[in-house]
VOPAGU-2260 file (C-alpha; in pm, 1 decimal, decimal comma):
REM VOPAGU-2260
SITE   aa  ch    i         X         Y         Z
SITE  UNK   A    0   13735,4    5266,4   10137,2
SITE  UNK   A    1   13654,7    5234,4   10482,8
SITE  UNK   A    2   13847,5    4881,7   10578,7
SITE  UNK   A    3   14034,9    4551,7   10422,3
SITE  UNK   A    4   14023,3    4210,4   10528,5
SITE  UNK   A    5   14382,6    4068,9   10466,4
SITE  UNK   A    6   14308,2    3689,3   10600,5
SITE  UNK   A    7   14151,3    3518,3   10298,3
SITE  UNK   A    8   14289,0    3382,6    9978,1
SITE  UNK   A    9   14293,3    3816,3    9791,0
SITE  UNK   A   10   14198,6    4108,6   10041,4
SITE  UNK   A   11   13813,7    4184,7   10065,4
SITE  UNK   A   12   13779,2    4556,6   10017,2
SITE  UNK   A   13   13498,1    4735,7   10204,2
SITE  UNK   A   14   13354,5    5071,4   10210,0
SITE  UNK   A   15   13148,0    4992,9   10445,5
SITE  UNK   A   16   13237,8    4940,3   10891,1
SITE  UNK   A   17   12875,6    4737,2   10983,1
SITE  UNK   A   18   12854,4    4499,5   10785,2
SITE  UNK   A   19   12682,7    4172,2   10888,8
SITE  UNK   A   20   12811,2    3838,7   10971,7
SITE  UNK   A   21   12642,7    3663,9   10709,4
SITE  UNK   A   22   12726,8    3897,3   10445,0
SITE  UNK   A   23   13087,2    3888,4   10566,5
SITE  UNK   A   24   13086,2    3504,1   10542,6
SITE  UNK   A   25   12971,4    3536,8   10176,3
SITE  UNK   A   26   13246,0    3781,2   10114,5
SITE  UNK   A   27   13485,0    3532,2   10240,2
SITE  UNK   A   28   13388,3    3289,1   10005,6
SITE  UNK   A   29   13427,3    3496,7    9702,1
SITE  UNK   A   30   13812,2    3573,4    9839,7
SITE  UNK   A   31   13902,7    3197,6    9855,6
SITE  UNK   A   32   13739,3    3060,4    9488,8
SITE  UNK   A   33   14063,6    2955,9    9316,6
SITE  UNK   A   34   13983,8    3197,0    9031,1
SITE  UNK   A   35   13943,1    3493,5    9202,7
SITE  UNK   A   36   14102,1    3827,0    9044,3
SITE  UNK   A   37   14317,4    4065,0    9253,9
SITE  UNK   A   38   14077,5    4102,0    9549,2
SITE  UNK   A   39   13695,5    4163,6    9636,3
SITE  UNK   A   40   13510,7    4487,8    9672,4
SITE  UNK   A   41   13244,2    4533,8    9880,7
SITE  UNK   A   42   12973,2    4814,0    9845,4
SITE  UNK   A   43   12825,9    5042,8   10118,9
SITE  UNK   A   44   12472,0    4891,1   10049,0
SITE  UNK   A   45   12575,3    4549,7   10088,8
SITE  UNK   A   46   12388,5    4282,1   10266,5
SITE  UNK   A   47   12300,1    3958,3   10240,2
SITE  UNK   A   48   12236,3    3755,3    9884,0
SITE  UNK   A   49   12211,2    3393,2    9732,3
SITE  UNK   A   50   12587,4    3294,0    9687,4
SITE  UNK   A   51   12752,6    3650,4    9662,2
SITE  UNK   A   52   12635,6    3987,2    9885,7
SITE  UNK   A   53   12403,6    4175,3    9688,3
SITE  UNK   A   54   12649,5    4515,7    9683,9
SITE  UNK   A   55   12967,3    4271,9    9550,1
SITE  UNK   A   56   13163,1    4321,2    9292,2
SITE  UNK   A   57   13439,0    4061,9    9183,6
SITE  UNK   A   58   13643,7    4006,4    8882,1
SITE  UNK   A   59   13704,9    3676,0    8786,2
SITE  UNK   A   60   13991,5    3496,3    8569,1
SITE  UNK   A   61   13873,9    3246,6    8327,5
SITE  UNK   A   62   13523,4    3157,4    8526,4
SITE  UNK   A   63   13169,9    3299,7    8541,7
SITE  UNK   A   64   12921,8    3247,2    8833,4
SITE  UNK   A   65   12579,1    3259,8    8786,0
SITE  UNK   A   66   12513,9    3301,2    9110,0
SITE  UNK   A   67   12726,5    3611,5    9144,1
SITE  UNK   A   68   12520,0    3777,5    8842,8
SITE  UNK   A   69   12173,4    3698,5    9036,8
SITE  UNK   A   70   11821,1    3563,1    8966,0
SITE  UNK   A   71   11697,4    3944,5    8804,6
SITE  UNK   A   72   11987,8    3970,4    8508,4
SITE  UNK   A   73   12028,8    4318,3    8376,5
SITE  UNK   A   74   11820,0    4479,1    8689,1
SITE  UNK   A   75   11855,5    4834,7    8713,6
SITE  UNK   A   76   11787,4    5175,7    8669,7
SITE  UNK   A   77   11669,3    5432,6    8440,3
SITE  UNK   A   78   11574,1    5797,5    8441,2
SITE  UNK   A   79   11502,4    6119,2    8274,1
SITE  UNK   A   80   11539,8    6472,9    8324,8
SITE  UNK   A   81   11229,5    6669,2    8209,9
SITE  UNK   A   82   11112,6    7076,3    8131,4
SITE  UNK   A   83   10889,7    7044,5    8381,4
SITE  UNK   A   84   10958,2    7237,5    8719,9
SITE  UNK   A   85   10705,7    7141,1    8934,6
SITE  UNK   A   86   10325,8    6924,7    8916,8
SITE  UNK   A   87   10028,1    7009,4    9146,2
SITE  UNK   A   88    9936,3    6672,3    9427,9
SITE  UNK   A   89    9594,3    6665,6    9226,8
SITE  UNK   A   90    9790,2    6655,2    8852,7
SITE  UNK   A   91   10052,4    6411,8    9012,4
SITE  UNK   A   92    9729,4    6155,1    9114,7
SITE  UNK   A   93    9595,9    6169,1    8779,6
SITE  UNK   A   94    9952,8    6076,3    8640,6
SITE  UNK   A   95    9982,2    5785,7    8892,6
SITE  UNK   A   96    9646,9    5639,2    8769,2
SITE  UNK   A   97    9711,0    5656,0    8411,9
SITE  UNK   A   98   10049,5    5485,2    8482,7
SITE  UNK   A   99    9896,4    5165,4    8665,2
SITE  UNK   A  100    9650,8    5137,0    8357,6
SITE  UNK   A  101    9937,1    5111,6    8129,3
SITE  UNK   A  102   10204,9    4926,0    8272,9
SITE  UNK   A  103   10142,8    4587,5    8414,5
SITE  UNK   A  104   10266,6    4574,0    8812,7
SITE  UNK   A  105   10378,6    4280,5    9036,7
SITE  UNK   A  106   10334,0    3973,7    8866,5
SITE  UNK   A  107   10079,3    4088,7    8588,1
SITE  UNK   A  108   10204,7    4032,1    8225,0
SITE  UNK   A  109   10077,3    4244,1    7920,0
SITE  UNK   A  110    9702,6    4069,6    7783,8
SITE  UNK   A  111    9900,7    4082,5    7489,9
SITE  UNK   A  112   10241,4    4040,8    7297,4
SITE  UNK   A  113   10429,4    4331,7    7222,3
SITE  UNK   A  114   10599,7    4453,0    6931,4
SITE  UNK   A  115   10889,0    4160,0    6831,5
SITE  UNK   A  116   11070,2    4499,8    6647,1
SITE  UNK   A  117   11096,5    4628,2    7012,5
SITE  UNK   A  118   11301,3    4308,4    7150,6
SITE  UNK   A  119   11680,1    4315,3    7161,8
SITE  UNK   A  120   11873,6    4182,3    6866,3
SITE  UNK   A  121   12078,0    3898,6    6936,3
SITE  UNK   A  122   12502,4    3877,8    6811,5
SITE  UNK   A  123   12339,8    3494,5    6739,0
SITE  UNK   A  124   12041,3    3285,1    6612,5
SITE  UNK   A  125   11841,7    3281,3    6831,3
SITE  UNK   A  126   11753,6    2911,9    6772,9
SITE  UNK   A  127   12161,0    2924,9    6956,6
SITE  UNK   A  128   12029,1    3060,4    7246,7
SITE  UNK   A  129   11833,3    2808,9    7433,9
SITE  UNK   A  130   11668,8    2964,3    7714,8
SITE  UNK   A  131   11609,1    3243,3    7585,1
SITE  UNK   A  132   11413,5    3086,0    7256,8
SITE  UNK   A  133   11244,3    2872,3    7472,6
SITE  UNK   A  134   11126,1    3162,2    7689,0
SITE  UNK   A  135   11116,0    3400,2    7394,3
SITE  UNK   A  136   10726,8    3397,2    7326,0
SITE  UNK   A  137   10645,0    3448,6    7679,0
SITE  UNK   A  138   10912,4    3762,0    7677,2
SITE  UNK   A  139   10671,8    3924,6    7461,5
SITE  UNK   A  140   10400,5    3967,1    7710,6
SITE  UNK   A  141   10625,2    4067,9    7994,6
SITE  UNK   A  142   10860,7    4365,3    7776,5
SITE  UNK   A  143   10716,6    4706,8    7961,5
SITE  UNK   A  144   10628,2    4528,4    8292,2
SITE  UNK   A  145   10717,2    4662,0    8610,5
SITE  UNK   A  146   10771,3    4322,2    8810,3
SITE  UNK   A  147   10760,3    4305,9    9181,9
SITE  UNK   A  148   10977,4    4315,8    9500,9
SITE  UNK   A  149   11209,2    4649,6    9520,1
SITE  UNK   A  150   11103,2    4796,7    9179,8
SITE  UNK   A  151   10942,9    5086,6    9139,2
SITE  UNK   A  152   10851,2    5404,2    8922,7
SITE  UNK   A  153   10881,9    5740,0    9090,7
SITE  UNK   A  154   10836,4    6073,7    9031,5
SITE  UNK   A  155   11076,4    6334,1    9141,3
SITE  UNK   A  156   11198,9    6704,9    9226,9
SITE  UNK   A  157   11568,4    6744,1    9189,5
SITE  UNK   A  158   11763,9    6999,0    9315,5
SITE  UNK   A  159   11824,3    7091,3    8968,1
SITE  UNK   A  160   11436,6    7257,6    9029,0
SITE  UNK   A  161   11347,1    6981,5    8724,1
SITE  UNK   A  162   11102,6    6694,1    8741,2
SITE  UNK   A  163   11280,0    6412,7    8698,2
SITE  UNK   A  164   11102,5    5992,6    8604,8
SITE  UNK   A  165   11272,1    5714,1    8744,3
SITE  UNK   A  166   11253,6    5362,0    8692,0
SITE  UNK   A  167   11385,2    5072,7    8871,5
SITE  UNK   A  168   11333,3    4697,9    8694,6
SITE  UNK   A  169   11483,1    4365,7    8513,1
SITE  UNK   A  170   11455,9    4138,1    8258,0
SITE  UNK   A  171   11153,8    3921,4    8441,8
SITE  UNK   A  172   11046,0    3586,8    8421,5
SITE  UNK   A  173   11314,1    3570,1    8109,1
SITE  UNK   A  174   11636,3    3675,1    8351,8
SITE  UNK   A  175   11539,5    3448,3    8627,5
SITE  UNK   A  176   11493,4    3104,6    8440,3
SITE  UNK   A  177   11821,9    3196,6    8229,6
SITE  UNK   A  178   11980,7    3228,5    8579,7
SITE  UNK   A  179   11828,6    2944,7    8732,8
SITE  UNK   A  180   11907,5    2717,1    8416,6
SITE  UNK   A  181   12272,4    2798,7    8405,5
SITE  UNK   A  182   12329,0    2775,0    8803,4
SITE  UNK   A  183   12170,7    2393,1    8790,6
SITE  UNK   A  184   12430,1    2338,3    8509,2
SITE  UNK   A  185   12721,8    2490,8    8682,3
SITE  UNK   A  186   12616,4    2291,4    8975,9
SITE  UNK   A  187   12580,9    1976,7    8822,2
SITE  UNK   A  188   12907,3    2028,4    8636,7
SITE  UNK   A  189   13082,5    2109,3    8902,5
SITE  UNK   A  190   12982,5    1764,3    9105,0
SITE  UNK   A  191   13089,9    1596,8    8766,9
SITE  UNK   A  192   13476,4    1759,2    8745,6
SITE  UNK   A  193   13526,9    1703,5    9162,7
SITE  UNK   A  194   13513,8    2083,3    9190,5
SITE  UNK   A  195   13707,6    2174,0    9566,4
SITE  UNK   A  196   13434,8    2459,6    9592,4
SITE  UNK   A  197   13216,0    2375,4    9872,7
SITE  UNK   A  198   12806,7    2303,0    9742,3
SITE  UNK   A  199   12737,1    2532,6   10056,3
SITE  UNK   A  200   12879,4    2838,5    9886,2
SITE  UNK   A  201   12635,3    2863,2    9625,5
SITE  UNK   A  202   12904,6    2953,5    9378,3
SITE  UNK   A  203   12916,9    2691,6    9074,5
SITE  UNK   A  204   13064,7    2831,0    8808,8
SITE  UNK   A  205   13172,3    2777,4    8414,2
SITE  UNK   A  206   13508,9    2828,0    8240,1
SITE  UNK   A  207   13436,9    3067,1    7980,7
SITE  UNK   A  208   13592,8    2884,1    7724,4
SITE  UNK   A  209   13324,2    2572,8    7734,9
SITE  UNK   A  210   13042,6    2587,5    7542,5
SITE  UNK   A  211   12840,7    2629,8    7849,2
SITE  UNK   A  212   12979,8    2923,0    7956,5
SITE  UNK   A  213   13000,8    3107,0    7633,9
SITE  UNK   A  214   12659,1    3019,9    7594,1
SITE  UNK   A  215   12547,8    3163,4    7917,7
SITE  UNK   A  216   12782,3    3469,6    7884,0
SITE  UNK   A  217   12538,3    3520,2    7520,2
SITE  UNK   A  218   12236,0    3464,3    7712,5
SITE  UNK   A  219   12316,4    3673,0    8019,7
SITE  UNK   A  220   12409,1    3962,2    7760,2
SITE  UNK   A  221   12023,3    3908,7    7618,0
SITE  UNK   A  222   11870,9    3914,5    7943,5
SITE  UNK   A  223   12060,3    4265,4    8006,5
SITE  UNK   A  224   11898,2    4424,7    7663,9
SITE  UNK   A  225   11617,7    4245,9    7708,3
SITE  UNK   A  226   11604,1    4441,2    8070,7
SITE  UNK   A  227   11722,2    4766,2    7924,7
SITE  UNK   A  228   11424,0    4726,3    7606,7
SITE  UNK   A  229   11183,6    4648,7    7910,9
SITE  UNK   A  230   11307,1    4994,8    8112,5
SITE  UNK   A  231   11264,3    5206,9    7820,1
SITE  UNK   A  232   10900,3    5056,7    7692,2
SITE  UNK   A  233   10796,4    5180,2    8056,2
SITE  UNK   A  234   10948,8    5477,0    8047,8
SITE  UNK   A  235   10759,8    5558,3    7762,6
SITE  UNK   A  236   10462,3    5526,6    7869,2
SITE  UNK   A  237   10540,9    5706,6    8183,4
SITE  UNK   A  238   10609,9    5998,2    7946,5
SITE  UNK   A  239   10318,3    5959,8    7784,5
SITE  UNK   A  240   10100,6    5944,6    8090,4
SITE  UNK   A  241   10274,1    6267,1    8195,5
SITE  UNK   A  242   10180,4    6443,9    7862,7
SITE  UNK   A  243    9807,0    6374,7    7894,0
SITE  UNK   A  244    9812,7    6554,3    8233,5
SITE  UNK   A  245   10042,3    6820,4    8208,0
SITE  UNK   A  246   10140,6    6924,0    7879,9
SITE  UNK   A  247   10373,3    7057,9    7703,1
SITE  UNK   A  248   10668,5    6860,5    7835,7
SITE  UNK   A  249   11008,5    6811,4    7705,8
SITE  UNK   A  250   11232,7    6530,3    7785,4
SITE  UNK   A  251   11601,5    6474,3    7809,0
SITE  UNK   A  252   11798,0    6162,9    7685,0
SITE  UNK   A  253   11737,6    5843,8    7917,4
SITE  UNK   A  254   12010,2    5760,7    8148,5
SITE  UNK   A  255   12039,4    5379,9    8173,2
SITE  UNK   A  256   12278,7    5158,2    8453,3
SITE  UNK   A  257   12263,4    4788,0    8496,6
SITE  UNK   A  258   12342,1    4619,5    8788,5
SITE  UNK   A  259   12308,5    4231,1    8786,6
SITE  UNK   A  260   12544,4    4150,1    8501,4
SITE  UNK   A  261   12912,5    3984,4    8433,7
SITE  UNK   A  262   13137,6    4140,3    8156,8
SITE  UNK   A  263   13485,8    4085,0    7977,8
SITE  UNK   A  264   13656,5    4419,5    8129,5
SITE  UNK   A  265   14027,6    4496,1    8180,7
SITE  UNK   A  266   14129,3    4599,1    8562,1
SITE  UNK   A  267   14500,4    4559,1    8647,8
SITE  UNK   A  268   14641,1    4533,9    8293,5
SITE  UNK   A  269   14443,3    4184,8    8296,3
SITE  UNK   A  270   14113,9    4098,0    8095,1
SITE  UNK   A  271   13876,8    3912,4    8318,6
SITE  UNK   A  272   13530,0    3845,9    8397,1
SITE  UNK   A  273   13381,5    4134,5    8664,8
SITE  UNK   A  274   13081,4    4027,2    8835,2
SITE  UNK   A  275   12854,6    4294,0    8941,5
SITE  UNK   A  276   12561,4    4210,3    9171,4
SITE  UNK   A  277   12378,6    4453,6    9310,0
SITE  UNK   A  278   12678,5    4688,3    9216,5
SITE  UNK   A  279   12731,0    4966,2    8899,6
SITE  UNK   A  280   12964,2    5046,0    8708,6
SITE  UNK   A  281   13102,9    5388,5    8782,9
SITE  UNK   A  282   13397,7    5409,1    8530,5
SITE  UNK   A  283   13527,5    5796,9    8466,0
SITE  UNK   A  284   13293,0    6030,0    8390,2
SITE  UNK   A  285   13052,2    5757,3    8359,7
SITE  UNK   A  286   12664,5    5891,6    8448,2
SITE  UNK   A  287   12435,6    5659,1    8685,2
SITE  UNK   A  288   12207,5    5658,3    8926,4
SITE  UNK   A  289   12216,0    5573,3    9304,5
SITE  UNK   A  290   11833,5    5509,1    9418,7
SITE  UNK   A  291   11723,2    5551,8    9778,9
SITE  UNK   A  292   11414,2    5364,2    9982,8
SITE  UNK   A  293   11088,9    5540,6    9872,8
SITE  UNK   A  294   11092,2    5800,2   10168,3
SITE  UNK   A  295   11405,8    5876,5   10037,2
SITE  UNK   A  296   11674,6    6046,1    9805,0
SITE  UNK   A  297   11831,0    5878,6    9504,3
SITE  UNK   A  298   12106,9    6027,3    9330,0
SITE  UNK   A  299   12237,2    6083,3    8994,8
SITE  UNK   A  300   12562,8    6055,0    8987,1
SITE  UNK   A  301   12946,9    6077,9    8838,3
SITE  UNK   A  302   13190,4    5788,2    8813,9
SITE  UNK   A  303   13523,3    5854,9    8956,4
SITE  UNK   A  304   13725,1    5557,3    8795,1
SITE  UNK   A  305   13835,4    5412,2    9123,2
SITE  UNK   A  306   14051,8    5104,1    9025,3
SITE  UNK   A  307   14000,4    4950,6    9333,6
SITE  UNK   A  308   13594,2    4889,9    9323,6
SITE  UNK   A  309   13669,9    4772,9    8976,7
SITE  UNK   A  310   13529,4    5108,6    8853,3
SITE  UNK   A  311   13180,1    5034,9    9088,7
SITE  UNK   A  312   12963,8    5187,4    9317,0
SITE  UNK   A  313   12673,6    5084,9    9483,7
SITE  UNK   A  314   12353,6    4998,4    9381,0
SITE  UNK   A  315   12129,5    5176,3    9645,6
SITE  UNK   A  316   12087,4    5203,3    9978,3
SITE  UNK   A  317   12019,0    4881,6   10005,0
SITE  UNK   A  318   11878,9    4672,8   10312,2
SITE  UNK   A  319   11919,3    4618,6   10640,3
SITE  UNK   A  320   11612,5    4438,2   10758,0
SITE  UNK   A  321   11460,8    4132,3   10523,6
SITE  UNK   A  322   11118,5    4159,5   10434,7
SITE  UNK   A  323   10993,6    3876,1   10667,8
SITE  UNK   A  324   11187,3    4101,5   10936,3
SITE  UNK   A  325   11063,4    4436,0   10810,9
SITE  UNK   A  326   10655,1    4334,3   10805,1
SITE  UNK   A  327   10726,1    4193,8   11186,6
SITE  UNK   A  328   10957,6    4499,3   11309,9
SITE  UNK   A  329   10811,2    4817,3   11144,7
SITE  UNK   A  330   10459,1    5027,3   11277,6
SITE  UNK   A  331   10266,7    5072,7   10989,3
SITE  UNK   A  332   10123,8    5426,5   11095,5
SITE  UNK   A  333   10482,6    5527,7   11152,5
SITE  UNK   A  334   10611,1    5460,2   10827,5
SITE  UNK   A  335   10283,3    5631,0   10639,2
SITE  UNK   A  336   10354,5    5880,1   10881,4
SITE  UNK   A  337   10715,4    5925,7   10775,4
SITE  UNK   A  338   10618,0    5937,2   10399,0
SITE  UNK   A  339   10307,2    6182,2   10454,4
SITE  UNK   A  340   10512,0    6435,2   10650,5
SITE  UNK   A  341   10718,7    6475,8   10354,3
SITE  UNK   A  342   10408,1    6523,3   10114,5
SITE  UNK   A  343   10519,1    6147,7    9898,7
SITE  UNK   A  344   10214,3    5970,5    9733,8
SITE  UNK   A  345   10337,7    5697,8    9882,5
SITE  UNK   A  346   10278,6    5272,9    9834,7
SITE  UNK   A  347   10210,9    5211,1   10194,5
SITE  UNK   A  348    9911,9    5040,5   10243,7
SITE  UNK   A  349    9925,1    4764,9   10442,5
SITE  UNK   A  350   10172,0    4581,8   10657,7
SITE  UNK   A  351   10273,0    4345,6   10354,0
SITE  UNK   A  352   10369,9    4676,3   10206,6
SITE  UNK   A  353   10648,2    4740,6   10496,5
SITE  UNK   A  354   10924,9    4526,8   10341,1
SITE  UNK   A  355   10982,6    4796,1   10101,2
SITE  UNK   A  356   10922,1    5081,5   10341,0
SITE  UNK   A  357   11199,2    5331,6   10412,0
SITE  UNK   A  358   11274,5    5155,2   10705,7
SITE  UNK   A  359   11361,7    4902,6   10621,1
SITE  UNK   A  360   11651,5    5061,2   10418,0
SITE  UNK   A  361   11985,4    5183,5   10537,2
SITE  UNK   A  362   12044,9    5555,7   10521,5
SITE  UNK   A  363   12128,6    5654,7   10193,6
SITE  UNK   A  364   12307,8    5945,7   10284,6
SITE  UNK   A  365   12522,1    5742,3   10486,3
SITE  UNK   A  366   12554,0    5550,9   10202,1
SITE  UNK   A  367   12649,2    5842,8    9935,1
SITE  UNK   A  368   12911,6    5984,6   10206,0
SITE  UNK   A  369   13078,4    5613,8   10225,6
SITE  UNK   A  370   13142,0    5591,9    9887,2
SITE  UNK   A  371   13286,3    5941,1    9763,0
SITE  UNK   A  372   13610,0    5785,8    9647,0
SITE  UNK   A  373   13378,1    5618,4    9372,9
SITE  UNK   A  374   13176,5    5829,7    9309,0
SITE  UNK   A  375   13048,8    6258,6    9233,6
SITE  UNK   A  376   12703,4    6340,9    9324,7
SITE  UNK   A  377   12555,5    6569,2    9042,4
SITE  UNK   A  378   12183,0    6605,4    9150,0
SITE  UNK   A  379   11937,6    6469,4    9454,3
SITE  UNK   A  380   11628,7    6390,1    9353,3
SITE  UNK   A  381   11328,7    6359,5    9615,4
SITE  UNK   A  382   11032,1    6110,2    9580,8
SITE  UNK   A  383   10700,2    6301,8    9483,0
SITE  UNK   A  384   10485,2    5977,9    9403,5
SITE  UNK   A  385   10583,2    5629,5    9386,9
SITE  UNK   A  386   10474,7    5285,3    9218,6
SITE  UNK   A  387   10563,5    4989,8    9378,4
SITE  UNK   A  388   10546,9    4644,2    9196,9
């Protein structure tokens, strides 16, 4: 932990010294709500988000904010360890192709529905859940799509000497109108009940206990398998794109991390809600995965248990320039430049391509050394060739 804020309603907790105004001010916030847990934590890769920093973790008592879970529920990582110890630039091309011919990028949906066996299985009736049967159908087409902004799928050399797949994704079109659905009602309830939380905030919320928060708790949980089903439908056809090139290939177990999600947890002795955004869990001995920009390392990593992150670490590197920012800022040639020196196949094409360039990324080693009280790093993994959405 690098620093505390003491002024606020609970202590913020950050392991991180620059942090921005803005993302301070959101911070803030999330100390004063009258149902705040304990205190705040506040992740090296933080920066700015709708409501809560993307990189915040906060537990909550009684309350769940739909805002603090985010618009992508259940985004996060994947990854898997294969035999492999190397693959030729030519091979690696092929592989690349064969991927973008099988898994839908950006906004592009599958032509057709996929396999209903392959959805998540829902603790209710789905006729219960009423986002998610309204959006259900439309799921169907999107389960094994990439999606856009800061996802990717990458190919890597740890220093393990193994090729390694990685994956980086959500739950869709299906997470984002569950989100935006339940905010609207939080909002709108809050305006009903004279809520003293500021509109400003961006940080409605529900009491657990009413139906509309147990009903958005079930259809949060949905959106988080229905992100995890969409991770590993990708994943396999990553593996089978790899087999068609460079067989045989054997693959380890997936390793799987969420990181837009709330959940019932126990911190303190005390069962309340934690709200991870932008933020993993890193509980002891727990296995996840750190990513860095695409001209960078990720990290698969250890949990340490720390009580004070809530048992969390970081989600990335995460940003320090917005996109807007990042297209206006960055040289084009220099960041191709920066990606070709290192041998990456590389998604770098234009200057719309810049907002998810390297630099536009803090420094994830910087990053990893901030947050070693959370955290064991177990193997780096460079970028060989990357997807973007």
């Amino acid at each position: 932990m690098k620093q505390v804020i003491a002024t606020e309603g609970v202590p913020i907790k950050l392991w991180l010294d620059d942090i921005e105004a803005g993302t301070l001010a959101q911070a803030r916030n999330l100390a004063n709500l009258p149902f705040v847990f304990r205190h705040v934590a506040v992740m090296p890769d933080a920066h700015l988000g709708y409501g809560m920093p993307i990189g915040g973790v906060m537990a909550a008592s009684e309350a769940v904010v739909p805002n603090a879970v985010g618009v992508d529920i259940g985004c996060g990582m994947c990854a898997v360890r294969t035999s492999l110890g190397g693959i030729a630039t030519g091979k690696l091309e092929t592989i690349l192709a064969r991927i973008r011919s099988a898994v839908p990028l950006g906004f592009k949906h599958h032509a057709k529905k996929q396999n209903p066996a392959l959805m998540p299985k829902s603790e209710l009736p789905l006729s219960q859940l009423p986002m998610v049967s309204r959006e259900y159908q439309s799921a169907l087409a999107q389960l094994g799509t990439l999606g856009g902004g800061n996802h990717f799928i990458e190919i890597q050399k740890g220093n393990d000497g193994r090729i390694w797949l990685m994956i980086h994704s959500g739950s869709r079109n299906l997470g984002f109108k569950v989100a935006n659905y339940y905010n609207h009602l939080a909002v709108e309830l809050n305006r009903r009940s004279g809520s003293a939380i500021p509109g400003n905030w961006q940080l409605a919320f529900l009491p657990i206990r009413s139906d509309a928060g147990r009903t958005y708790l079930q259809e949060m949980r949905y959106c988080v398998e229905f992100a995890y089903a969409n991770r590993q439908m990708m994943m396999e056809r990553v593996k089978e794109a790899l087999l068609s090139v460079v067989p045989p290939v054997f693959f380890e177990p997936m390793i799987n991390i969420a990181h837009n999600y709330a959940a019932m947890e126990e911190h303190f002795g005390e069962q309340v809600v934690v709200h991870r955004k932008g933020a993993t869990s890193a509980r002891g001995g727990e296995i996840g995965i750190i990513p860095g920009s695409q001209g960078a390392p990720s990290y698969i990593v250890r949990g340490l248990g720390n009580p004070e992150s809530f048992e969390s670490c970081s989600h990335g590197a995460g940003r320090k320039m917005g996109r807007k920012q990042a297209q206006r800022q960055l040289s084009l040639v220099e960041e191709q430049k920066r990606l070709e020196r290192q041998g990456i196949l590389h998604g770098i094409h234009s200057v719309r391509d810049l907002d998810e360039a390297a630099g536009a990324y803090k420094d994830i080693d910087k990053v990893i050394d901030a947050q070693l009280d959370l955290v064991e790093v177990l193997v780096e993994l460079r970028p060989l060739a990357v997807i973007k959405g």
